[in-house]
DOFI-521616 format. One record per residue: residue in three letters; x, y, z of N, C-alpha, C in turn. Coordinates in steps of 0.2 Angstrom, whole numbers, padded with zeros to 4 digits, always signed. Layout:
REM DOFI-521616
AlaXYZXYZXYZ...
This chain:
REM DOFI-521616
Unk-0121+0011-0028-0118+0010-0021-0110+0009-0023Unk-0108+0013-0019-0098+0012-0020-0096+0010-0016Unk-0091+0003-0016-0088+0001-0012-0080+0000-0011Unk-0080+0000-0007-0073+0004-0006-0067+0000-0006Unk-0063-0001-0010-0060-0004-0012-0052-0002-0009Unk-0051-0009-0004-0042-0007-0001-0038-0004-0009Unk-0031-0001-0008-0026-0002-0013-0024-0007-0011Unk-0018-0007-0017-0015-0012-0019-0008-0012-0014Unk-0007-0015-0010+0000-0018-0005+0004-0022-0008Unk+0011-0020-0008+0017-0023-0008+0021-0025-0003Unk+0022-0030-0002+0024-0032+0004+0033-0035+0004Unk+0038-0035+0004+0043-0036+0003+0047-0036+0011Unk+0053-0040+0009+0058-0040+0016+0065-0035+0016Unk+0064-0034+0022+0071-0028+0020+0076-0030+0027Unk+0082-0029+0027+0088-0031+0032+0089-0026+0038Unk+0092-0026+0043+0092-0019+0049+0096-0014+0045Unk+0099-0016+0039+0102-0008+0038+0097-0004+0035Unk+0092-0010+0029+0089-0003+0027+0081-0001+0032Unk+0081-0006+0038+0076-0004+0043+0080+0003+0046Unk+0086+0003+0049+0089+0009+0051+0088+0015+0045Unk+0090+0014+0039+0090+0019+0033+0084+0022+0034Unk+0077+0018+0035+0070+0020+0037+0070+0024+0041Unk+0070+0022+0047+0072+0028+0052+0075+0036+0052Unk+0081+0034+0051+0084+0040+0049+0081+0044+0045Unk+0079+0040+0039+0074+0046+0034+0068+0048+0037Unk+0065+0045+0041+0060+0048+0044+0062+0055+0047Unk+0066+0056+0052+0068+0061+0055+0071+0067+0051Unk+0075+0065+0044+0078+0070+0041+0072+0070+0033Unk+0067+0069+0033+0059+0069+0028+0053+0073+0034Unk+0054+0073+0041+0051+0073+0046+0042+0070+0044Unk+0044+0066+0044+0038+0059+0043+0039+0053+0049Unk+0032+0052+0048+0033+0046+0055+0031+0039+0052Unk+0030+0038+0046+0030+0031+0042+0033+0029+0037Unk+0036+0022+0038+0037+0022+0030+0036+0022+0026Unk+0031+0019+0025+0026+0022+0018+0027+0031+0017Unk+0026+0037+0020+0028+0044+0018+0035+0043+0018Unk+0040+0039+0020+0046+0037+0016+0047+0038+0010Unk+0045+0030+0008+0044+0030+0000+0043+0034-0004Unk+0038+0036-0001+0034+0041-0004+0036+0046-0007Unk+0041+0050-0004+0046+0056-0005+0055+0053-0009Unk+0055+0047-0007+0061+0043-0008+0061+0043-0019Unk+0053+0039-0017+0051+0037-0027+0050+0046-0029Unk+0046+0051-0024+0046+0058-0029+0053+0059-0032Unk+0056+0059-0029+0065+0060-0028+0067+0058-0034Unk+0066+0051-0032+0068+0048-0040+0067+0047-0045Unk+0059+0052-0046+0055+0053-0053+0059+0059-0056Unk+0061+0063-0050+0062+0070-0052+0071+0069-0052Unk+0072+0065-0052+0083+0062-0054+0081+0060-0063Unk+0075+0053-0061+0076+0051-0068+0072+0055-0075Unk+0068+0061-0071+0065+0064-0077+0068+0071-0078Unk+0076+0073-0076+0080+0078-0078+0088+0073-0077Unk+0089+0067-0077+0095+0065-0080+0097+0068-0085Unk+0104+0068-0086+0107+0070-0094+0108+0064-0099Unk+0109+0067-0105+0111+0059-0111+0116+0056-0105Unk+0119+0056-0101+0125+0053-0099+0122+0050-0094Unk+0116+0049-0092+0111+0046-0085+0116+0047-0081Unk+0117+0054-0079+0118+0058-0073+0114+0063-0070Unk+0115+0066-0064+0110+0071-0062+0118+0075-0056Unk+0117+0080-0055+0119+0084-0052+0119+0087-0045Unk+0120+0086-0039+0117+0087-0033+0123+0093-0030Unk+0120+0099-0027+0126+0103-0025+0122+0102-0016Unk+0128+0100-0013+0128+0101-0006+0129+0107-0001Unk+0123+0108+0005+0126+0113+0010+0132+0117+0009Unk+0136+0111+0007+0145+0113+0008+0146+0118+0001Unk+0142+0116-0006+0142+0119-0012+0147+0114-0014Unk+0149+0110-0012+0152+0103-0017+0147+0101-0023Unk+0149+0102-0030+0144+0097-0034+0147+0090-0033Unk+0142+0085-0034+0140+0080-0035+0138+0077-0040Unk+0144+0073-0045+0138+0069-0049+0136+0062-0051Unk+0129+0061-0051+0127+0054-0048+0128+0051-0055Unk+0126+0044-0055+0127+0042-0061+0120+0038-0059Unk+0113+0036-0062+0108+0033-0062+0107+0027-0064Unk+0110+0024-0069+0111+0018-0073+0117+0015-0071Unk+0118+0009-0071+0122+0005-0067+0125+0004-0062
């Protein structure tokens, strides 16, 4: 017999900007939770930190074709 075991929750507190920041990505993520927030938020960030350079940068080119470059460490 298997029994079904909840996951594990994280519960933390967050301030109205980054409650507004949530929203916003909801509509530009087009997701309706936070939780698929994160979710896309942390993919993002695996895929920053597991193609950074020796110099813990990553490179983002905008719409506009501006590069962008991020620094990931401090």
């Amino acid at each position: 017999m298997s029994i079904n075991k909840r996951p594990p929750q994280i519960n933390f507190t967050v301030n109205q900007e980054t409650l507004a920041l949530l929203d916003e990505l909801k509509g530009t993520f087009g997701v309706e939770t936070n939780t698929a927030v994160l979710r896309r938020a942390l993919a993002i960030a695996r895929l920053a930190a597991n193609n950074q350079r020796d110099d813990h940068t990553i490179s983002i080119v905008g719409k506009d074709d501006v590069k962008r470059d991020i620094v990931l460490n401090g």
